[in-house]
C-alpha positions as CSV (number, residue, x, y, z in Angstrom):
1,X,6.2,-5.1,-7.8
2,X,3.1,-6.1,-5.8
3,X,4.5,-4.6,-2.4
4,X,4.9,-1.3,-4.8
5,X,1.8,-1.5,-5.9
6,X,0.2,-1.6,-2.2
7,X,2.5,1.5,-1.4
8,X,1.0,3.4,-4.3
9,X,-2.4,2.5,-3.5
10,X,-2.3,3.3,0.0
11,X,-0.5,7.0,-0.8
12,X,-3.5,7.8,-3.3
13,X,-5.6,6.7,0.0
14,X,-3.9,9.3,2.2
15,X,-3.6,11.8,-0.4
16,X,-7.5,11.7,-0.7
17,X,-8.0,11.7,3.0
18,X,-6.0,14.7,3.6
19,X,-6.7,17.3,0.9
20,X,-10.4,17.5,1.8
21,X,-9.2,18.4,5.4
22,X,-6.6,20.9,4.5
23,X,-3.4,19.3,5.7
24,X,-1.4,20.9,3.4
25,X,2.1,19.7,4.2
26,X,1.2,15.7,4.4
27,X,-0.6,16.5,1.0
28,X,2.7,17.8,-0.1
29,X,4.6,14.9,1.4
30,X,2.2,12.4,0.3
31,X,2.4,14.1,-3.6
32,X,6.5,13.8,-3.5
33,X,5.7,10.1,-2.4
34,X,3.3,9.3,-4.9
35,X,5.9,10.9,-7.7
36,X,8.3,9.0,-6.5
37,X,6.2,6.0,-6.4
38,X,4.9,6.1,-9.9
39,X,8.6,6.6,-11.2
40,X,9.8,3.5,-9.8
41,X,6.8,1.7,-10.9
42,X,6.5,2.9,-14.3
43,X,11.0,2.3,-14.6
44,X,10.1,-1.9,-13.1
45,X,7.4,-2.2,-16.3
46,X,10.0,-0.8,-18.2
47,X,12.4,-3.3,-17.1
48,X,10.0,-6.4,-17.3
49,X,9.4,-5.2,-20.7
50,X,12.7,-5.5,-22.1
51,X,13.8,-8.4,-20.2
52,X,10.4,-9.7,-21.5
53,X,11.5,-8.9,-25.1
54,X,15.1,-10.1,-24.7
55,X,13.9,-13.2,-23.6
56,X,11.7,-14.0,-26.9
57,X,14.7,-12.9,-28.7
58,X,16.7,-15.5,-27.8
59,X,14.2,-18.5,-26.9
60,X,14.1,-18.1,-23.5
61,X,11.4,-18.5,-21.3
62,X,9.7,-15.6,-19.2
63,X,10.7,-17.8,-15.9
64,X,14.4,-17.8,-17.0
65,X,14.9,-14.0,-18.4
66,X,13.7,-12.8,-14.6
67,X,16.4,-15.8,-13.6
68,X,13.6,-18.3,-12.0
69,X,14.4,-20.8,-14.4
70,X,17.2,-22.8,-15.1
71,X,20.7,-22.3,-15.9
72,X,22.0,-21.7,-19.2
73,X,24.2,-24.2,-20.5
74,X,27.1,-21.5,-21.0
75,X,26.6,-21.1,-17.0
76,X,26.2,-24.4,-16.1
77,X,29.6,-25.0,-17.6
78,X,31.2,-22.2,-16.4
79,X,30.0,-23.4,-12.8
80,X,31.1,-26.8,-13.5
81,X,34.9,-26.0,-14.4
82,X,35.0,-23.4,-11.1
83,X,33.9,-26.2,-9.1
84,X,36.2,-29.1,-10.3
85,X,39.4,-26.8,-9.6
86,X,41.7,-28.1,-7.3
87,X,40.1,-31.6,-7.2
88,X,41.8,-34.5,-7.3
């Protein structure tokens, strides 16, 4: 979300470069970025959110919900079971 968050910053940066001097087509182009920007950004805290909430639900930790952490133990035996087939 950072590197979004750069994006959106520099549009709004060009968008208030540009209007002063009448460039009405990059303002245009720079306002259909910006839209697009803020949708995207507004749809990832959206998504944190939940996976933020979901998390607490069931005990997990922030680091785990976004998949950082570590396995669940459902996984971790499901790994385990794909790993030891066709082993001696």
């Amino acid at each position: 979300m950072p590197r979004l968050q750069e994006i959106h910053t520099n549009l709004l940066d060009r968008l208030r470069e540009a209007e002063p001097q009448g460039r009405l087509g990059e303002v245009a182009a720079i306002d259909a970025g910006l839209a697009a920007a803020e949708h995207k950004l507004a749809a990832m805290r959206d998504l944190a959110a939940m996976r933020d909430l979901a998390a607490r639900h069931r005990g997990v930790t922030q680091e785990e919900a976004a998949g950082r952490g570590a396995r669940s133990p459902r996984l971790q035996r499901s790994w385990r079971r794909r790993s030891t087939r066709g082993s001696p």
